[in-house]
C-alpha positions in Angstrom: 99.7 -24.6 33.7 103.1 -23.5 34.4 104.0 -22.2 38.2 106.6 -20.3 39.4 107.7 -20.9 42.9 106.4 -18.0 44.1 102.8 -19.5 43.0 103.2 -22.3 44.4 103.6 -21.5 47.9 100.4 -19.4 47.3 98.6 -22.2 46.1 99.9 -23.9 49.6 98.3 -21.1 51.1 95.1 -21.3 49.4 94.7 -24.9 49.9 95.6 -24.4 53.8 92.2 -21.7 54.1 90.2 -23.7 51.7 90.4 -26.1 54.3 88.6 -23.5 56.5 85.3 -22.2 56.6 86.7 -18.8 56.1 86.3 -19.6 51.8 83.2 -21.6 51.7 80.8 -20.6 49.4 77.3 -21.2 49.4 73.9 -20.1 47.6 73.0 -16.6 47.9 71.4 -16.2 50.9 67.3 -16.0 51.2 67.8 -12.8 53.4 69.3 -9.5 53.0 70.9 -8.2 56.2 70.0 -4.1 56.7 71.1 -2.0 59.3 68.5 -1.2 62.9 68.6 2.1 61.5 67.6 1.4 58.3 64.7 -1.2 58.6 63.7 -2.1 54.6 60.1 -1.7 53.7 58.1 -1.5 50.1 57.6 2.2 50.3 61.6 2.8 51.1 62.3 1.0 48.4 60.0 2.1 45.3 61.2 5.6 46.8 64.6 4.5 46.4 64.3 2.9 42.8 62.4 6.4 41.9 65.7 8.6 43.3 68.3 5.7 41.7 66.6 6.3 38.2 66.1 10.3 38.5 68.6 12.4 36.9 67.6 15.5 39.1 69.8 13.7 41.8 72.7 15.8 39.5 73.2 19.3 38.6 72.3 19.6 34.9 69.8 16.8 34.9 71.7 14.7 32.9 73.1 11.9 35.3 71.4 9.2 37.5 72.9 6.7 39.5 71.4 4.1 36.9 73.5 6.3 34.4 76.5 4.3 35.7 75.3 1.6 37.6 72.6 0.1 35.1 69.9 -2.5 36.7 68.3 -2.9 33.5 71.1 -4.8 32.8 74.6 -6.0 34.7 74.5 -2.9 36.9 77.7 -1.4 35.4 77.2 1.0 32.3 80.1 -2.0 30.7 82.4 0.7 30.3 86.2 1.3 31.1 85.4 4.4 32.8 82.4 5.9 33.0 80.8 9.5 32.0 79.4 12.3 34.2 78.2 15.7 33.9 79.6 17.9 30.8 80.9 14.4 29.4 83.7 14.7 32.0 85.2 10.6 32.8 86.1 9.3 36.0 89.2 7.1 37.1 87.5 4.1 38.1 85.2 1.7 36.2 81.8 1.6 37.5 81.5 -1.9 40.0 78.3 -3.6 39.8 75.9 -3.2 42.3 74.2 -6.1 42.0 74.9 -8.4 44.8 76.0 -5.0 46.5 74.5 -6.0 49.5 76.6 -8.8 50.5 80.0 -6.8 50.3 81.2 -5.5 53.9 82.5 -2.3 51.9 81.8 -0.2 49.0 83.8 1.2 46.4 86.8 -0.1 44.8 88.9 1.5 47.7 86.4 0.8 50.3 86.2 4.1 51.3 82.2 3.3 52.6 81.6 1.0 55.1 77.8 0.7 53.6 75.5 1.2 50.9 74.1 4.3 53.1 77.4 5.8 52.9 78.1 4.7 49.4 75.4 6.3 48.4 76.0 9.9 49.4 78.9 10.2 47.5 78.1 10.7 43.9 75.7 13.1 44.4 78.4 15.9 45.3 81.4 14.1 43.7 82.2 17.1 41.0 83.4 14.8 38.3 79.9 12.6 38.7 76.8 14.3 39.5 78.1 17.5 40.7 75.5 19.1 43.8 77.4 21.7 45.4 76.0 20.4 48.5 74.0 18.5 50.5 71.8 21.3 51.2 71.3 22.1 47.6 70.0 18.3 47.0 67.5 18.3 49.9 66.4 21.9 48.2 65.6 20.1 45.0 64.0 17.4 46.2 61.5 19.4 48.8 60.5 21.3 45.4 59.1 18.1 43.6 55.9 17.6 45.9 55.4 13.9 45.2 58.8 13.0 47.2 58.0 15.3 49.8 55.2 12.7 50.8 57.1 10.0 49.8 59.7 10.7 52.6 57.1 11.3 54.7 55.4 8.2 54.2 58.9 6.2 54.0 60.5 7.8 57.5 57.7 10.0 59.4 58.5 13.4 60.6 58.0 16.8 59.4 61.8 17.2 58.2 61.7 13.8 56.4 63.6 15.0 53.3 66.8 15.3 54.2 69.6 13.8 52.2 70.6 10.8 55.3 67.1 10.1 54.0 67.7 10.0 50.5 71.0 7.6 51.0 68.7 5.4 53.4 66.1 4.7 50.8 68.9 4.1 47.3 70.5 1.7 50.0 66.8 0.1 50.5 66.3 -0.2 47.1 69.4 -2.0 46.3 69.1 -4.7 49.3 66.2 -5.7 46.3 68.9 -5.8 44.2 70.1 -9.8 44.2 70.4 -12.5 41.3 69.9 -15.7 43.2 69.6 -19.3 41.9 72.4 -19.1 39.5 73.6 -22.7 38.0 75.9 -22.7 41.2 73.7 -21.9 43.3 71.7 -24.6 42.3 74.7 -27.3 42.4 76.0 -26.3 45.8 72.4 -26.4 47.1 72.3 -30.5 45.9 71.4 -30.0 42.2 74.7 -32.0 41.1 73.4 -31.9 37.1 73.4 -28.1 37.5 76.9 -28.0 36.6 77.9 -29.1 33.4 81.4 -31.4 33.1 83.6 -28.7 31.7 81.9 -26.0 34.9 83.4 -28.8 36.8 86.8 -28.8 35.4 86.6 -25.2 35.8 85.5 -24.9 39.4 88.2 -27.6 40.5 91.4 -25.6 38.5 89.9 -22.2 39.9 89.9 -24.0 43.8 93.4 -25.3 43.1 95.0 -22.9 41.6 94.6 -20.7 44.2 91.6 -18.2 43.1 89.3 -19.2 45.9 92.0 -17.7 48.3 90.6 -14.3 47.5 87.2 -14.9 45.8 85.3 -17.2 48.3 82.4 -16.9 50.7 79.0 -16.4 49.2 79.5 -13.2 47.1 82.9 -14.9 45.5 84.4 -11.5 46.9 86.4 -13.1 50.2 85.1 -14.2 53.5 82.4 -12.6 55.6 83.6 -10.0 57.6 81.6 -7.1 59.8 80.8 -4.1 57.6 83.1 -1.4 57.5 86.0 -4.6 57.5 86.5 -4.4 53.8 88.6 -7.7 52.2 91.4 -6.3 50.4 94.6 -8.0 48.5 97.3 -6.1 46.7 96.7 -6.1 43.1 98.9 -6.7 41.1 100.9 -8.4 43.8 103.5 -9.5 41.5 105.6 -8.2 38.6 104.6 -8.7 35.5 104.2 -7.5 31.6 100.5 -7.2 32.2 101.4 -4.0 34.7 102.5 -1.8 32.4 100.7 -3.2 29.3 97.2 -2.4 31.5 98.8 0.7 33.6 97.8 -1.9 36.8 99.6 0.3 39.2 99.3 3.8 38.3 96.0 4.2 40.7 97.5 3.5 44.2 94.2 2.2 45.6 93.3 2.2 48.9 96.1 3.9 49.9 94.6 7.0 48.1 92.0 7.0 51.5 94.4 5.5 54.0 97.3 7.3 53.4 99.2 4.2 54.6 102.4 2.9 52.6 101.0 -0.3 54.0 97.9 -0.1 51.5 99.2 0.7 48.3 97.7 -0.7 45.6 95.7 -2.4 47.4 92.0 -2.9 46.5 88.4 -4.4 48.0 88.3 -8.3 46.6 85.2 -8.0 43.7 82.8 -10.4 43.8 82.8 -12.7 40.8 78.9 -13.2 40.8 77.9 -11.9 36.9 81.2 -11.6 36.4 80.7 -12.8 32.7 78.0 -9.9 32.1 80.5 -7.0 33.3 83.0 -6.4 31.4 85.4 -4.7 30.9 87.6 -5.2 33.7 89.9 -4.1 36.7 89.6 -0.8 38.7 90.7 1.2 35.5 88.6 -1.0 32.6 91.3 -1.8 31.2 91.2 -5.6 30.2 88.1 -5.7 27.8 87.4 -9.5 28.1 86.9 -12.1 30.7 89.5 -14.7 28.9 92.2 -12.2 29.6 91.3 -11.3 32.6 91.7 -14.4 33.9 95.2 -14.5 32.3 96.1 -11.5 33.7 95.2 -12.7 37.3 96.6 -15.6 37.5 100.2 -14.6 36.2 99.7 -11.0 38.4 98.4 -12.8 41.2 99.1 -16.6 41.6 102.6 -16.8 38.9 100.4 -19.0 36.8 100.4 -19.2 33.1 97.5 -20.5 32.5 96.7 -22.8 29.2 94.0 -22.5 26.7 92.1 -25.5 28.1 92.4 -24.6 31.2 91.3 -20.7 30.6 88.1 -21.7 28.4 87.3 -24.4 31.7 87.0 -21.9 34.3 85.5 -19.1 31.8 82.4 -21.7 31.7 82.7 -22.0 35.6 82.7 -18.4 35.6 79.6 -18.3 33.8 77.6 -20.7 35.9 77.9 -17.5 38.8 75.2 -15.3 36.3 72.2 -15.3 38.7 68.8 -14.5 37.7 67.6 -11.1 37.3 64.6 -10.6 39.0 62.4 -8.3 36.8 62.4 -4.4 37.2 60.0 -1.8 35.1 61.3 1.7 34.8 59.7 3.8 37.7 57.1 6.7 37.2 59.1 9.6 38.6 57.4 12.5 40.6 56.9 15.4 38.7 58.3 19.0 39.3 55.6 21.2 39.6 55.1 24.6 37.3 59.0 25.2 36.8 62.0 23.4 36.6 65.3 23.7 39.2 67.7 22.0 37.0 70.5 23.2 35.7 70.0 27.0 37.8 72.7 26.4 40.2 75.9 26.9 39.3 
């Protein structure tokens, strides 16, 4: 590989924290953390799987959050951007949220500090689901009669739908949402034939090079940090042909919620876990495989050209992060009784 020396004093850098236990990276964890408020329990979550898969959640019945996000699958609809109400396209590509869980923000701009948050936000977001309001949700749900005593029975009380309520039990459901035991997994928990040769050669130019600066702790998505503390690194942080072939810097990132000159294209580390599953790539979907996307980090973030060898070794290290996907059936979804609310709000 060749390396400017801009890269090299990053790889410096890299290899200084790799030394810390800021970038280690174990197996999955066997527990998923959830907020006091938000305790996780079987009825929460087959409520929330019900709501994640129910396109009533939008105005004209058309769009669910598994529209986008799709757990029969990689939980991305593998698209550059992807499609809403009255075919209208949003700026971002879909992130996966499998593995959700373990990030300490959500969004590409981490503009929610949890998957609570996260969670309200499509619902009323005009481009995606368009509710006029939050009001206007709880109405539609408190007409289907087999959520009203699902809330009740998930969270108690006589004004148990209410949309916090709603948010609380999507987030439940996708603390469920976790592909352990991936080949990795499975090598860094002692299995040492887990990894094939070339994952080897992969892992060890993806550590030295300077990746694992970014893409480390457990999630591959940067270190562990409290939520709400979202990881973020400018991207890209150096000029290249790639910028304006991709458009890399025409979404201005988390600046667009900060405001701060400081934040400008700046964006929440992604994890790497499925990252072979996922495509295509980037904030804007622009990159359409994982080969080039690897290119177009290392020479955007690191000054690294990488070589063909060297790209098609940590593609298969790449590949040893696919977890296993635990199985999921498509829910039975409450019906609405003797007339239909959809699409009479306008």
């Amino acid at each position: 590989m060749k390396r400017t020396k801009y890269s090299l004093l990053l790889a410096s850098t890299a290899a200084a924290l790799l030394a810390s236990s800021l970038v280690s990276a174990d197996a999955l964890p066997s527990i998923v953390p959830a907020p006091a408020d938000n305790p996780t329990t079987p009825e929460k979550v087959e409520l929330g799987k019900q709501l994640f898969f129910d396109p009533r959640l939008s105005i004209d019945g058309t769009v669910s959050c598994n529209s986008c996000h799709n757990i029969m699958s990689s939980g991305t609809d593998n698209r550059p951007t992807s499609v809403g109400i009255n075919g209208q396209r949003g700026g971002r590509s879909a992130p996966t949220v499998w593995n959700a869980a373990f990030l300490s923000a959500q969004f590409w701009d981490g503009r929610a500090a949890t998957l609570e948050e996260q969670a309200k936000g499509p619902p009323l977001n005009p481009i995606e689901m368009g509710m006029p309001s939050e009001a206007a949700v709880v109405e539609r749900l408190n007409a289907i009669p087999g959520y009203v005593e699902q809330f009740k029975t998930s969270f108690g009380g006589k004004d148990a739908v209410s949309y916090d309520n709603m948010a609380k039990a999507i987030a439940a459901c996708e603390r469920t949402l976790i592909t352990r035991n991936s080949p990795y997994d499975r090598y860094v928990s002692g299995n040492k034939n887990a990894l094939s040769q070339q994952a080897l050669r992969g892992k060890k130019i993806f550590e030295q090079s300077g990746c694992k600066a970014c893409h480390s702790g457990v999630n591959f998505a940067g270190p562990e940090l409290p939520i709400g503390a979202g990881f973020y690194q400018k991207f890209p942080a150096i000029a290249s042909d790639y910028d304006a072939k991709y458009k890399l810097s025409e979404d201005k990132g988390r600046f667009e919620v900060t405001k701060d000159k400081a934040d400008m294209n700046k964006w929440r580390v992604p994890s790497l876990r499925n990252i072979a599953l996922t495509a295509p790539y980037f904030h804007n979907g622009s990159v359409e495989t994982l080969d080039e996307a690897v290119r177009v980090m290392a020479n955007t973030q690191l000054g690294i050209e990488l070589n063909d060898k060297d790209v098609a070794d940590i593609l298969v290290f790449l590949e040893s992060l696919n977890g296993e996907f635990p199985d999921i059936s498509m829910p039975r979804l409450p019906d609405t009784m003797n007339s239909s609310q959809v699409g009479n709000m306008k």
